[in-house]
C-alpha positions as CSV (number, residue, x, y, z in Angstrom):
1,X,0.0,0.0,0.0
2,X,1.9,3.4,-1.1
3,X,0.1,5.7,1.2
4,X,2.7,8.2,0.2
5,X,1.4,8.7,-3.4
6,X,-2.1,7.9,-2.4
7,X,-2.7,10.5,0.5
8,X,-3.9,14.0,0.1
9,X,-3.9,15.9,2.9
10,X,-7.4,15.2,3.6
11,X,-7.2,11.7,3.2
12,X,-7.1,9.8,5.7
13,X,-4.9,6.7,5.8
14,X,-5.5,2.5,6.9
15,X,-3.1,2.3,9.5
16,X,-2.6,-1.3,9.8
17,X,-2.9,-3.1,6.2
18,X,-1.8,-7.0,6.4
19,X,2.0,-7.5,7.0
20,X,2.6,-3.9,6.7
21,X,4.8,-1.3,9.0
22,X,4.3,2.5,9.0
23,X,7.4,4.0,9.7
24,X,6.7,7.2,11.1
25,X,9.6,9.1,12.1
26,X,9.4,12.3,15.0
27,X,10.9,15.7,14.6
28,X,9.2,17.1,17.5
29,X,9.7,20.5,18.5
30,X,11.9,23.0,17.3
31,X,14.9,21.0,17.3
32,X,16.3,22.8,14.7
33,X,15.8,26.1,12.4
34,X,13.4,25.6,9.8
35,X,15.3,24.5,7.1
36,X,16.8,22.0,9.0
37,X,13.4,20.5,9.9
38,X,12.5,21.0,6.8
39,X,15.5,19.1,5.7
40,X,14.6,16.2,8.0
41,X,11.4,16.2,5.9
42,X,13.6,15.7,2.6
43,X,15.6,13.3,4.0
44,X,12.5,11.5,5.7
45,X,11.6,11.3,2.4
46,X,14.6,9.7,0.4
47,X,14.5,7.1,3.1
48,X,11.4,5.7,2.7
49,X,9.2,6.6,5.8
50,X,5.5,6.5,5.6
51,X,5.2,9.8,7.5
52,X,6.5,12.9,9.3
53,X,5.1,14.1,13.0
54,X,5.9,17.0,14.6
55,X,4.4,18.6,18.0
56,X,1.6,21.5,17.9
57,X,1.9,23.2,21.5
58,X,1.4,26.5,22.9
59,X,3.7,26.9,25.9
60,X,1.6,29.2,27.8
61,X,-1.6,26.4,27.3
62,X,0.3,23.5,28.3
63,X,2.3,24.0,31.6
64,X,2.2,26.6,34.2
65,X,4.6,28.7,35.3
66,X,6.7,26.7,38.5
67,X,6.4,23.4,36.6
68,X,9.5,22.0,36.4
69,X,10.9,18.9,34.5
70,X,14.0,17.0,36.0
71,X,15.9,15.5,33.5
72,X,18.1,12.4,33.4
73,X,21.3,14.2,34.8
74,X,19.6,15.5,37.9
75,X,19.2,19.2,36.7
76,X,15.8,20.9,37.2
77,X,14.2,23.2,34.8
78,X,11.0,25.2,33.8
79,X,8.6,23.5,32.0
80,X,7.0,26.5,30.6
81,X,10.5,27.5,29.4
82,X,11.8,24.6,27.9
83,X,8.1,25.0,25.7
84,X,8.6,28.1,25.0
85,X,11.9,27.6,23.4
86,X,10.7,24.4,21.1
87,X,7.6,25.3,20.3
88,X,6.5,26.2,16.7
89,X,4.8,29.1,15.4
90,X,2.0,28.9,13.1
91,X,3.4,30.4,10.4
92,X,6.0,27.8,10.8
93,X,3.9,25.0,10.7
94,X,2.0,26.5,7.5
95,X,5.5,25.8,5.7
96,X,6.1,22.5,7.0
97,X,2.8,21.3,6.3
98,X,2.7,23.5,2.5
99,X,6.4,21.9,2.1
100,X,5.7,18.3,2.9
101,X,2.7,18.4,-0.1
102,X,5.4,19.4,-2.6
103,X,8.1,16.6,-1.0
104,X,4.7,14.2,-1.5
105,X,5.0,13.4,2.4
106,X,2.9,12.6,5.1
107,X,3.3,15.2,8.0
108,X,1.0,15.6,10.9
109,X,1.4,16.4,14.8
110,X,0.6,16.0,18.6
111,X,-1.7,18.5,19.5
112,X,-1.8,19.6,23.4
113,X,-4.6,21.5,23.6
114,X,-7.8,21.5,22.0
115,X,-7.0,24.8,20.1
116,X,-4.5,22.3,18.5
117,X,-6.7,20.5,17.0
118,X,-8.2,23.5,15.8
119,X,-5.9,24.7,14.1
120,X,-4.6,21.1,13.0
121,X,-7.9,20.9,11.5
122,X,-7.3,24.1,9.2
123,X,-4.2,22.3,7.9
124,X,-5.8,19.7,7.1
125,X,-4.0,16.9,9.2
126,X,-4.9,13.3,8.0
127,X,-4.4,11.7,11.5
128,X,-3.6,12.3,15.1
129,X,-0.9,11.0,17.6
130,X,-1.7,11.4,20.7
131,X,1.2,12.2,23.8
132,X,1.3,10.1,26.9
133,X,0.9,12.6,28.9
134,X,-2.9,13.2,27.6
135,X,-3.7,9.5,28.1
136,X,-5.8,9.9,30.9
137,X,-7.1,13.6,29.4
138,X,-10.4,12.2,28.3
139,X,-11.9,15.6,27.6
140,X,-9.0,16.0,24.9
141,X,-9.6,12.8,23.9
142,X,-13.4,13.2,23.2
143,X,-12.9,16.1,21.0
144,X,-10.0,14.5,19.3
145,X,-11.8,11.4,18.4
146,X,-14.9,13.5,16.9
147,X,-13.0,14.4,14.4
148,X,-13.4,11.5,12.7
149,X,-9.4,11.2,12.0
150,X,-7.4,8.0,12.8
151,X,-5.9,8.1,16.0
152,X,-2.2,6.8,17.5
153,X,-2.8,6.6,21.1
154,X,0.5,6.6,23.1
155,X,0.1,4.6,26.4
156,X,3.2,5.6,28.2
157,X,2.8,5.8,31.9
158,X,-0.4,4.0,31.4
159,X,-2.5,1.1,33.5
160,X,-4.7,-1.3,31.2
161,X,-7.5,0.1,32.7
162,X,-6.7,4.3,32.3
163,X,-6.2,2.8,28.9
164,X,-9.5,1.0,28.7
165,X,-11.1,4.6,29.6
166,X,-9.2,6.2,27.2
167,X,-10.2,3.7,24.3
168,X,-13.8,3.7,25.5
169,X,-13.4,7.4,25.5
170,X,-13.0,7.3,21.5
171,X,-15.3,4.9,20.6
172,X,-18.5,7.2,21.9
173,X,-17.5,9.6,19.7
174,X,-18.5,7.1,16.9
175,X,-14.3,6.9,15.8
176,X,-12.9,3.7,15.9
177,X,-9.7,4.2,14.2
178,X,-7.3,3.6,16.6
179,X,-4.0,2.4,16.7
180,X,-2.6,1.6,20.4
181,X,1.1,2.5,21.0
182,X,3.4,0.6,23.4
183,X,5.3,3.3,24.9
184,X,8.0,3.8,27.9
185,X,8.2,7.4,29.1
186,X,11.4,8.2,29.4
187,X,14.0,9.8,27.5
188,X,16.4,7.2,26.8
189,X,14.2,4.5,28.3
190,X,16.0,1.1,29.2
191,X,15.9,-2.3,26.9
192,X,14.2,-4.1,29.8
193,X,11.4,-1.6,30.6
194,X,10.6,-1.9,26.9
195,X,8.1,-4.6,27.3
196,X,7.4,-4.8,23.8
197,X,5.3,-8.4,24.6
198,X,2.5,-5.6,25.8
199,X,1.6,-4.6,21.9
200,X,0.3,-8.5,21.9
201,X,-1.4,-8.0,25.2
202,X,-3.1,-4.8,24.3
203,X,-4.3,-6.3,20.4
204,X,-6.3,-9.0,22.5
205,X,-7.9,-7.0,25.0
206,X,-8.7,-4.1,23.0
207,X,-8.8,-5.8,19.6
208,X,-6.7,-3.0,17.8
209,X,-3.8,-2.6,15.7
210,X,-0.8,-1.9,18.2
211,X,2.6,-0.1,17.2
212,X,5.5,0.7,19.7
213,X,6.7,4.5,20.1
214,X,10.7,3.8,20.4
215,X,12.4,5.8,22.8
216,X,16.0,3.5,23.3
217,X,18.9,4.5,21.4
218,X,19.8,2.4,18.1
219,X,17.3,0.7,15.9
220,X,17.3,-2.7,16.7
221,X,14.3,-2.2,19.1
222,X,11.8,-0.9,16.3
223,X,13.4,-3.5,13.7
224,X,12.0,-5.6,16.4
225,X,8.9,-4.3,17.8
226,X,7.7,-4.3,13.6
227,X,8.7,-8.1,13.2
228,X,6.6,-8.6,16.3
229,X,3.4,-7.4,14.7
230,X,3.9,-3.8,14.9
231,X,1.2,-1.9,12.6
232,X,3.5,1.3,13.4
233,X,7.1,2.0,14.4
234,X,7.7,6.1,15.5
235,X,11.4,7.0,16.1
236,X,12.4,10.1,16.7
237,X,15.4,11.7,14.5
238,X,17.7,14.6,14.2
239,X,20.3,15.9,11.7
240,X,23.2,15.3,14.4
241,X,23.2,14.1,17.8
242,X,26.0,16.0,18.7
243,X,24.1,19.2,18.0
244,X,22.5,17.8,21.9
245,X,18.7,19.0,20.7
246,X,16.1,17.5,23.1
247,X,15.6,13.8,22.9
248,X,18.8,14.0,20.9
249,X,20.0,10.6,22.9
250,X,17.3,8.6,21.3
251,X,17.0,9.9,18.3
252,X,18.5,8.3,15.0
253,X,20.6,10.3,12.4
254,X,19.6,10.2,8.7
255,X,22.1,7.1,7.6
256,X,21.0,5.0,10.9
257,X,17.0,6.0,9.7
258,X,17.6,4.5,6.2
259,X,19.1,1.4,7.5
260,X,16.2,1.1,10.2
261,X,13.8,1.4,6.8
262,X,15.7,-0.5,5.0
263,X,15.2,-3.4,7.9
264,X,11.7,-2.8,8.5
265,X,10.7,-3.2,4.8
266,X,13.0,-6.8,4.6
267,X,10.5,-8.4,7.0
268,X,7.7,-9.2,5.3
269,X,10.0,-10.8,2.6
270,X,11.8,-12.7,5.7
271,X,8.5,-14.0,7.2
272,X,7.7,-14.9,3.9
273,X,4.4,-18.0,3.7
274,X,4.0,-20.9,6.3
275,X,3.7,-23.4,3.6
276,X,7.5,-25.2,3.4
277,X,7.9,-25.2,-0.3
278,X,11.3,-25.5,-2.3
279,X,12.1,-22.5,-3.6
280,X,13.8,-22.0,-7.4
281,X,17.0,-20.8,-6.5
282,X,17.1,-24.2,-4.1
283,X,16.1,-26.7,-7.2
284,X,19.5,-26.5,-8.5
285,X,20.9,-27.2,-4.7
286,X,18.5,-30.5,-4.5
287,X,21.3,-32.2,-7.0
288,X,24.5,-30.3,-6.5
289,X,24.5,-30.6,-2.5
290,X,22.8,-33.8,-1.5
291,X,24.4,-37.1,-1.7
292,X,24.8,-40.5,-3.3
293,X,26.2,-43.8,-2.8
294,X,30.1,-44.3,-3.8
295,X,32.7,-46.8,-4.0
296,X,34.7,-46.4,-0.9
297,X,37.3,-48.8,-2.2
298,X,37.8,-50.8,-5.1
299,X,35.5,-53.5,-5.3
300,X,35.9,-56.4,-7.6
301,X,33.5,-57.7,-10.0
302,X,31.6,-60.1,-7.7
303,X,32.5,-58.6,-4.5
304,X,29.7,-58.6,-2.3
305,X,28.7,-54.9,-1.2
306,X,29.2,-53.8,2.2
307,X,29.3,-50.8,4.7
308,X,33.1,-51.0,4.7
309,X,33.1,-50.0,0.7
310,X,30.6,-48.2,0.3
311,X,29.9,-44.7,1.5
312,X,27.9,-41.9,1.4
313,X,29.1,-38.3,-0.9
314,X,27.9,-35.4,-3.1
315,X,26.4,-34.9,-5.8
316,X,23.1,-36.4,-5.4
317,X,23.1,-37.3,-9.2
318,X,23.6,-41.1,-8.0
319,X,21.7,-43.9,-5.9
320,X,19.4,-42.3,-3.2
321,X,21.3,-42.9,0.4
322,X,18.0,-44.7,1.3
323,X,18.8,-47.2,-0.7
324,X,22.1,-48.6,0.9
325,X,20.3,-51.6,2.9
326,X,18.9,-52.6,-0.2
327,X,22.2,-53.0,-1.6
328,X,23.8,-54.3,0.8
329,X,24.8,-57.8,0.8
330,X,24.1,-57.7,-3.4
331,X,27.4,-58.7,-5.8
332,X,29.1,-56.6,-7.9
333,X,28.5,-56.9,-11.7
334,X,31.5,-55.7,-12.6
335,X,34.4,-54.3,-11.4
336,X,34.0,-51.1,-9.9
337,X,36.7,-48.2,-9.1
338,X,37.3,-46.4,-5.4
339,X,35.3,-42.8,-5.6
340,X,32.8,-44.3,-8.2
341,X,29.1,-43.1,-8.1
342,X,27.4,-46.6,-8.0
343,X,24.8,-47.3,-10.3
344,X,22.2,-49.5,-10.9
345,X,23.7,-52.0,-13.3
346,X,26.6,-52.5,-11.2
347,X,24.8,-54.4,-8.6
């Protein structure tokens, strides 16, 4: 399914076609200046993702002033700064959104606030991804869903049964698109709080597609996560990680994201059918590498055939191994040469 050529910015999109992985790759904030996000979007692009997010947010909406964040090296800061700093203007998101059309792109967001959604809405955003941190927001949620959109529902930080709400939530609004994201919320999270066995536990209670959001540095977790039934794989990425942008430790560089697509896409094709057939390029391998009976030794014309001259070697152009007890005990018509594929008139 090539959503990519298919979309419109209207459109919405079937987010979990059989044996299929969206890639969806996160450029958040304002990591960078606007042409380098929009040179993410290029390079998202050339590598092959299904789509591009970013995150809609209005500082002064989201967190009040005295909030404060500690991060991973024990430093405190302002919420409502930190916001401030990343987030991105409208005017700004008119060219990301206008640009992706001409790079023939996916791009949509995470709203925080239902003035978000608004102004998503005037963009014309095909789908919705949803934060952790509004999992349990069920007013948001509500108004979310009645838009009718597709929606990625993070579950970071999330019980089965604030989950349950928040699903439950969606559905009234008559929207049943939803995709349910196995998430750990933290920024890098660890390899064993990934838990990515919970995307199979939330499928069967809820009965939706699952993805994994993937916040662990590298990309062997979401090459993983999509060979374990992922619908939806969401890295985050940046131009450099030594430019230190937030979330730069678990974000990919453009290389590692083409690899990680390159992966992805090779799965299907390595699952491949459940039927055990022989495939062609093994057909030619059935003769050249199985075996045949041959002479051990020389064995003269009479001699009676026996485990100690006969043996068992490639190609398999000969007698069938099977066939050795048969053989055994039987006279040689004629003489017969050391390394000699027996056949059937010489027995």
């Amino acid at each position: 399914m090539d959503i990519l050529n298919s979309l419109k910015a209207t459109d919405t999109v079937d987010l979990a076609p059989p044996q299929y992985c969206h890639i969806f790759v996160e450029i958040g904030a304002m990591y960078e200046s606007i042409e380098g996000m929009k040179k993410l979007i290029r390079l998202s692009r050339k590598a092959g993702v299904d789509g591009v997010k970013i995150q809609t947010f209005q500082a002064a909406k989201l967190a009040l002033p005295g909030a404060e964040f500690e991060l991973s090296d024990g430093r405190i800061i302002s919420q409502y700064d930190f916001f401030k700093k990343y987030e991105i203007s409208k005017k700004n998101h008119r060219i990301l959104f206008d640009y992706a059309k001409k790079q023939n792109i996916l791009l949509f967001s995470t709203p925080s606030h239902v003035d978000d959604v608004d102004f998503l809405e005037e963009l014309g955003t095909p789908l919705y991804k949803t934060g952790s941190d509004d999992l349990t927001n069920y007013p948001f949620l509500k108004y979310i869903g009645k838009m009718g959109k597709p929606v990625i529902l993070s579950t970071g930080m999330s019980t089965i049964a604030e989950i349950e709400e928040a699903v439950k939530t969606i559905i009234q609004t008559g929207n049943k698109q939803i995709t349910l994201m196995q998430c750990t919320t933290s920024y890098p999270s660890k390899p064993e709080h990934a838990n990515l066995n919970v995307m199979q536990t939330l499928k069967k209670a809820f009965g939706f597609p699952v993805g994994y959001s993937d916040h662990i540095p590298g990309i062997f977790p979401s090459v993983l996560a999509a060979s374990m039934g992922a619908s939806i794989i969401e890295k985050h990425i940046t131009l450099d990680r030594n430019l230190q942008r937030p979330d730069h430790e678990v974000s990919i560089e453009p290389d590692e994201l083409e690899n990680l697509v390159k992966q992805v896409r090779m799965i299907p094709k390595l699952q491949g059918s459940s039927v055990k057939t022989v495939s062609p390029d093994e057909e030619r391998w059935r003769i050249n590498a199985r075996k045949s009976l041959v002479s051990a030794k020389r064995i003269k014309a009479g001699g009676i055939f026996s485990h100690d001259n006969i043996k068992i070697m490639r190609p398999g152009t000969g007698i069938h191994p099977r066939h050795i007890e048969f053989i055994i005990g039987k006279p040689a018509t004629r003489e017969i040469p050391a390394n000699q594929l027996i056949l059937k008139d010489m027995f």
